[in-house]
DRENDO-1510 file (C-alpha; in Angstrom, 1 decimal, always signed):
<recs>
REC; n; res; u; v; w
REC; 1; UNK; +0.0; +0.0; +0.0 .
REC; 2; UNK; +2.9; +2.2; +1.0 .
REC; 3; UNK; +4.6; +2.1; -2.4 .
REC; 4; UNK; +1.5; +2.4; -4.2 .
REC; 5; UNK; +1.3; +6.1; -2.4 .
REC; 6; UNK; +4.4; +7.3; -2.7 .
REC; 7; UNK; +3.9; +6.4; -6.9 .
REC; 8; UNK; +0.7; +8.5; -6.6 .
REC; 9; UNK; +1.4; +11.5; -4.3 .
REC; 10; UNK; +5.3; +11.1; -5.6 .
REC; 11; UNK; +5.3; +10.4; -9.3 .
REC; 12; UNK; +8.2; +12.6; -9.9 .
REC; 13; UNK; +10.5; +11.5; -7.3 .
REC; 14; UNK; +9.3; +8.0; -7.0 .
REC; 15; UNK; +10.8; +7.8; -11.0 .
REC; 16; UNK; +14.8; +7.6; -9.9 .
REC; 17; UNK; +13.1; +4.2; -7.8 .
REC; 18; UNK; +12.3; +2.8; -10.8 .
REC; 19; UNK; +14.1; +0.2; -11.2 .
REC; 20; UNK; +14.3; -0.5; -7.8 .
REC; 21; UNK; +10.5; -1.1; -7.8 .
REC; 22; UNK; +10.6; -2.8; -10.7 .
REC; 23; UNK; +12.8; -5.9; -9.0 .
REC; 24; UNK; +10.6; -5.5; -5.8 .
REC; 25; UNK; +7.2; -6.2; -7.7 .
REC; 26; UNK; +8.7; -8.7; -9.9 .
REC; 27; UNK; +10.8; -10.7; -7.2 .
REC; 28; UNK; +7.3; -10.7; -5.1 .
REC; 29; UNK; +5.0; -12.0; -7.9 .
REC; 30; UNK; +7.8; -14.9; -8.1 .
REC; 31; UNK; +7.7; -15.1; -4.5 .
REC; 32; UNK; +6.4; -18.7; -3.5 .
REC; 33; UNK; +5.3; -17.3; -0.5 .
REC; 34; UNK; +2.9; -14.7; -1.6 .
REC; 35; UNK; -0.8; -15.3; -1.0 .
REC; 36; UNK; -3.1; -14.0; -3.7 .
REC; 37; UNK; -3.9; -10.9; -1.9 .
REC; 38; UNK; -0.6; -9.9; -2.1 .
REC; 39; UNK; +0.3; -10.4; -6.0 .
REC; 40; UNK; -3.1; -8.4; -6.9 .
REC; 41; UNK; -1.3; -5.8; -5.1 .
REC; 42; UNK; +1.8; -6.2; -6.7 .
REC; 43; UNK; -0.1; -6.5; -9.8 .
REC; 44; UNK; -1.7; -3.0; -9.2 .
REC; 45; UNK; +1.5; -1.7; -8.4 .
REC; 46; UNK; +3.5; -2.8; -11.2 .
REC; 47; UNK; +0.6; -1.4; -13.4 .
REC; 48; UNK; +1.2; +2.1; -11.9 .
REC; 49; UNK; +4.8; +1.7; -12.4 .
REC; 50; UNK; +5.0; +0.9; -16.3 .
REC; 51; UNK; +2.5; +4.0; -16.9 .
REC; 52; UNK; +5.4; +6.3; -17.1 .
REC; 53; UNK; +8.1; +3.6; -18.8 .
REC; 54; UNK; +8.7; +4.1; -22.1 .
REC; 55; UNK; +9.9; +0.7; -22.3 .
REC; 56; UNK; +8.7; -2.4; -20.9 .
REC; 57; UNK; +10.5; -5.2; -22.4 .
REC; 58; UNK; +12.3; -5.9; -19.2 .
REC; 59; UNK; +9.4; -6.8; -17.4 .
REC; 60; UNK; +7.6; -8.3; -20.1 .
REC; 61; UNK; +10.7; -10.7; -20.6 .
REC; 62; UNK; +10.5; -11.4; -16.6 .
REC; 63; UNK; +6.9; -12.2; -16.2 .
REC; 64; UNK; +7.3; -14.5; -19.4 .
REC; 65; UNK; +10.3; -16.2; -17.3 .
REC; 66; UNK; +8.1; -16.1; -14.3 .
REC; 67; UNK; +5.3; -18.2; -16.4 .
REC; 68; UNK; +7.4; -20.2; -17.7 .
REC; 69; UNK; +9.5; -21.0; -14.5 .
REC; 70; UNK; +8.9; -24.8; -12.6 .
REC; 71; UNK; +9.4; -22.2; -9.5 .
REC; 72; UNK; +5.5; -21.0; -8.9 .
REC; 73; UNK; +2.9; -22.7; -8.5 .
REC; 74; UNK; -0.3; -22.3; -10.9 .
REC; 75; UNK; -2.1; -19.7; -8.8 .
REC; 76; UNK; +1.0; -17.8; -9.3 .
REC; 77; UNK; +0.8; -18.6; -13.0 .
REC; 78; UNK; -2.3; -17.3; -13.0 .
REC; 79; UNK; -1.5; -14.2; -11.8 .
REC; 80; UNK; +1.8; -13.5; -13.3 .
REC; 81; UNK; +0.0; -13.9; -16.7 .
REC; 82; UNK; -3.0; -11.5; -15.2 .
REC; 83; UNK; +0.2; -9.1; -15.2 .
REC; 84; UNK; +1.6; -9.9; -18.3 .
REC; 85; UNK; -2.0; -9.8; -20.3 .
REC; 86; UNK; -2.4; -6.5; -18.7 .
REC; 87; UNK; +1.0; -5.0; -19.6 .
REC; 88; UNK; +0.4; -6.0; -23.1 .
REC; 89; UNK; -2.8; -4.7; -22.6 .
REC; 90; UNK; -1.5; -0.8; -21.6 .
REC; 91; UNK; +2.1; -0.6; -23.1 .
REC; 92; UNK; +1.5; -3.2; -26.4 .
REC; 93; UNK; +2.9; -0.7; -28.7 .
REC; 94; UNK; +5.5; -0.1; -26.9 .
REC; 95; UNK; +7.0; -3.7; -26.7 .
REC; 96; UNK; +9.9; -4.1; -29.5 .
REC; 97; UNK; +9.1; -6.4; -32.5 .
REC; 98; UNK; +11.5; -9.1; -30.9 .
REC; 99; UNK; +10.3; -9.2; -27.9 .
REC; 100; UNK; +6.4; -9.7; -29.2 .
REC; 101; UNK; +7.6; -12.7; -30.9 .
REC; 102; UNK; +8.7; -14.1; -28.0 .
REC; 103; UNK; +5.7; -13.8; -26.1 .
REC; 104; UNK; +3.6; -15.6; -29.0 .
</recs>
């Protein structure tokens, strides 16, 4: 909830923690100890953060690992491509031509 603030009230300054959120989001929806309740946050929160990437192929390429991965469980599957689908979904343009084909 915290960091969800701080990229609301603090857009500007919360920007230099970009990438910093970006491995906290990501490392949490891979986390096999997450409950569901936590990855829809997550999930909200990475949403916020990719709004003012201009590119995304990063995370796109980690939630593709993340599906892919033995590491989670399907309920984790399910919500890591909930993430992905919604990515595409706001920054789909903005995903190189390379990186689409990996995703199909």
């Amino acid at each position: 909830m915290t960091l969800k603030l701080i990229q609301i009230k603090a857009a500007a300054s919360a920007k230099a923690m970009t990438a910093q959120l970006q491995t906290t989001f990501l490392k949490a929806l891979g986390d096999p100890l997450s409950n569901d309740t936590v990855r829809t946050v997550v999930v909200e929160n990475l949403l916020l953060l990719i709004e003012g990437l201009p590119r995304v192929d990063p995370i796109v390429k980690e939630l593709n690992a993340l599906v892919d991965s033995q590491k989670i469980d399907n309920d984790q599957k399910a919500n890591v491509s909930m993430a992905l689908a919604l990515v595409i979904r706001l920054k789909g343009e903005k995903i190189t031509g390379s990186m689409s084909e990996t995703i199909c």
